[in-house]
C-alpha positions in Angstrom: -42.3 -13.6 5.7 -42.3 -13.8 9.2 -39.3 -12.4 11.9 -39.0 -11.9 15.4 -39.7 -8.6 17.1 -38.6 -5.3 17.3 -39.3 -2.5 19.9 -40.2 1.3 18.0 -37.4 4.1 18.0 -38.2 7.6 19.6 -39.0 8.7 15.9 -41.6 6.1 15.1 -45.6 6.0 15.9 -45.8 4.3 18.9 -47.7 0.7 18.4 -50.4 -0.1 21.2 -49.5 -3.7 21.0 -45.8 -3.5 21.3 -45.7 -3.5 25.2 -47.9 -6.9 25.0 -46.2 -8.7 22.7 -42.8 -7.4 23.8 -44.4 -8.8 27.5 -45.4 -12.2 26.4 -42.3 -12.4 24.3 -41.4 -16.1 25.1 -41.7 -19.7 24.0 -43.2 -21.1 20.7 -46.6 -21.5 19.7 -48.9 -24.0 21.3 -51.7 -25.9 20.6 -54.1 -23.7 18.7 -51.8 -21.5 18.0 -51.7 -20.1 14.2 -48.2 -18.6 15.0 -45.1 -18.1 18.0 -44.8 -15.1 20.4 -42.4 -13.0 18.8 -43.3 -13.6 15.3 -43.7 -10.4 13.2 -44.6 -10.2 9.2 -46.1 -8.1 6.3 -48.9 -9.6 5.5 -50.0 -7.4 2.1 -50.9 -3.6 3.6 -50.8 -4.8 7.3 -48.4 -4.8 9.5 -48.7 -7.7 11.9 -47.2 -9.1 15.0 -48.1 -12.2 17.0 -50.0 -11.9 20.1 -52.2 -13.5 22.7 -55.1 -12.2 24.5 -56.7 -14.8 26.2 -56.6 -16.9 23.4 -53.9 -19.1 21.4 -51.1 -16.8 19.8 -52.5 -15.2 17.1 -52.1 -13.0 14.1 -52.7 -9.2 14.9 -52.6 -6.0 12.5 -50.5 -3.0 14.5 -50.8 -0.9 11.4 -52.0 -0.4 7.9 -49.6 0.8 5.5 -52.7 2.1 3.4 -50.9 4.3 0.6 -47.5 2.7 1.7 -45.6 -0.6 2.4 -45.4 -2.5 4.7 -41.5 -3.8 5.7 -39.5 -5.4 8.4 -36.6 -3.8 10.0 -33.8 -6.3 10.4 -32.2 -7.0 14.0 -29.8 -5.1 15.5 -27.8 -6.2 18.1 -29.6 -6.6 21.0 -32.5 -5.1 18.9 -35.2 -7.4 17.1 -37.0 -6.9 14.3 -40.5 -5.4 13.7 -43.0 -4.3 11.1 -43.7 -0.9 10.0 -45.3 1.0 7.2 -42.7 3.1 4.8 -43.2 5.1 1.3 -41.0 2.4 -0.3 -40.0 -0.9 -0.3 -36.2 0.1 -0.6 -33.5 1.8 1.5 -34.2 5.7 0.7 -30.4 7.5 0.4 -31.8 10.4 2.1 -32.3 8.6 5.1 -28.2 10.3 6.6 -29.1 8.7 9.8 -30.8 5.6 9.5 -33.3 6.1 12.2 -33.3 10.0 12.4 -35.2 12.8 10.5 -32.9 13.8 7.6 -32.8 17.3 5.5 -32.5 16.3 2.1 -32.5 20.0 0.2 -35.9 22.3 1.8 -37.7 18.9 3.0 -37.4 16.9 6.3 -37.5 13.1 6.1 -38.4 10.9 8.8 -36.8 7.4 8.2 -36.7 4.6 10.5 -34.1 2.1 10.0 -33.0 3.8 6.9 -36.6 3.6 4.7 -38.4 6.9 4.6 -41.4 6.5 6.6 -42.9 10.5 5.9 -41.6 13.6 3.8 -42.5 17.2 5.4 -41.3 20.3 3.4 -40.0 23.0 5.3 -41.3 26.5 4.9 -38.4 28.0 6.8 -35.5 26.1 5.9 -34.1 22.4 6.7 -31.6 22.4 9.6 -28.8 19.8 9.4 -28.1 18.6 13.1 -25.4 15.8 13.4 -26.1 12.8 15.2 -29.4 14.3 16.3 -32.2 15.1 14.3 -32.7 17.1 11.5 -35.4 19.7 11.5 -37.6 22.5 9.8 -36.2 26.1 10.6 -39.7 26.7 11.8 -39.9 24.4 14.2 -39.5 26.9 17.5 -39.3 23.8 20.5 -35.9 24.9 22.4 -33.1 22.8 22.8 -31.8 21.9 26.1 -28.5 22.2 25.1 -28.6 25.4 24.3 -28.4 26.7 27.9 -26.8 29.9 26.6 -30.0 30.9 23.9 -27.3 32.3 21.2 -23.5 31.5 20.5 -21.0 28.7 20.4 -20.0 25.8 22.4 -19.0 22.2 22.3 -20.6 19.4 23.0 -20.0 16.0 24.6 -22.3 12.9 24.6 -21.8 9.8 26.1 -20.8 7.5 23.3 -22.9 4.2 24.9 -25.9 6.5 24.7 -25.9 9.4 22.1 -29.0 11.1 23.8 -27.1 11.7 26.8 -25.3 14.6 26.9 -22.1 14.5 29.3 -20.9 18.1 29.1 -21.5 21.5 27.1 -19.2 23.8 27.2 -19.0 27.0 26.1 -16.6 29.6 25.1 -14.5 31.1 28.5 -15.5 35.3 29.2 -12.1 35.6 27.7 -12.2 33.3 24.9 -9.2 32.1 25.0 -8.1 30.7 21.8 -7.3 27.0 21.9 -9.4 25.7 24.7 -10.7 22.3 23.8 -13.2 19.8 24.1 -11.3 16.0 23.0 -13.2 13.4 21.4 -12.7 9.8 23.3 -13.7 6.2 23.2 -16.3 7.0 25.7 -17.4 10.8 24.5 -18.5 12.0 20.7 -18.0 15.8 20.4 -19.7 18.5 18.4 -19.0 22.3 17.3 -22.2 23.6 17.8 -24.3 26.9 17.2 -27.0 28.3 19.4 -29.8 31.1 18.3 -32.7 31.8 20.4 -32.4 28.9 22.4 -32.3 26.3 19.3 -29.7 24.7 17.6 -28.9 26.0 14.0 -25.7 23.8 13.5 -23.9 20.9 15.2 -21.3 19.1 13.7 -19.4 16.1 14.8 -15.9 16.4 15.4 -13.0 13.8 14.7 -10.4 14.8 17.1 -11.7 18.2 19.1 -14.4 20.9 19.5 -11.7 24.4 19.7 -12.7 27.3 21.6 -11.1 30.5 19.2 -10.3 33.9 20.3 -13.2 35.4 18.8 -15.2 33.3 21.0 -16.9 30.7 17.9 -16.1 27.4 18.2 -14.9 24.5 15.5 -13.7 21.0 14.9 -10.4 20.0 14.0 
């Protein structure tokens, strides 16, 4: 089966060959040529993509799937498709965000357009992070956006890119009670929780994050 191709997501092993063939990503295939630029497949264990390197367009391996499979994750959008190596050749349930590290009880599972590509138990704990991802309670990397290390505040990220956060807010000196953060067309908002500098919760709000009087904040 062969598909066009797909760039990697930030939670993905980065493939030598994608900048090439992402480069030369043009036209059909020539005279000579076993396949077209653009055209990915599974071919057994290997993942493959079509490339040229001074030669007709050819039939590459950008990974082997070795105790995996190999499958091809369907266009989306703007998005094309590309090969990759995953435990299964199914959708795993676990996968909450399709192209995010999910906690599914004390394990961390990194998916990739919703197959699980790699399962990591967590000694300390998984941590359940929406629309970011999941990780192991021993995983001590800081968050940037907890700029205050430990308490509440609400979040805002730009709903065209969900990487980008917009605003973070936390709770006034006084805590007033009812000060709020409103979800929009343009801005998805979180509750969130800070402890030494890392996020322990963040939950995705469908109308407000709500500043209280005992300066904690929640979703309503």
């Amino acid at each position: 089966m062969s598909t066009s191709l797909e760039r990697l997501p930030l939670h993905s092993r980065m493939i030598p060959l994608l900048s090439l063939a992402a480069a030369l990503c043009a036209g059909a295939a020539g005279c000579g040529a076993e396949c077209a630029l653009c055209e990915v497949r599974c071919d057994g264990k290997a993942a493959q993509a079509c490339v040229t390197d001074d030669a007709p367009p050819h039939w590459a391996s950008v990974d082997d799937c070795g105790d995996g499979v190999c499958v091809i994750a369907p266009a989306a959008g703007t998005r094309p498709a590309w090969p990759f190596c995953a435990l299964s050749g199914q959708p795993d349930a676990r996968c909450v965000e399709a192209d995010l590290p999910s906690c599914a009880g004390e394990v961390l599972v990194s998916c990739r357009s919703g197959y699980a590509t790699e399962v990591q138990p967590c000694s300390a704990g998984c941590v359940t992070l929406d629309g970011q991802a999941d990780r192991c309670g021993e995983d001590q990397a800081p968050d940037p956006a907890c700029a205050t290390p430990d308490g509440d505040l609400c979040l805002g990220f730009a709903s065209s890119d969900p990487s980008r956060m917009v605003e973070g807010r936390a709770p006034s000196a006084t805590c007033l009670d009812g000060d709020e953060l409103v979800v929009s067309p343009a801005i998805s908002v979180y509750a969130a929780r800070c402890a030494s500098g890392r996020l322990v919760s963040r939950t995705r709000c469908d109308t407000a994050c709500v500043s209280s009087a005992d300066c904690t904040t929640h979703c309503r």
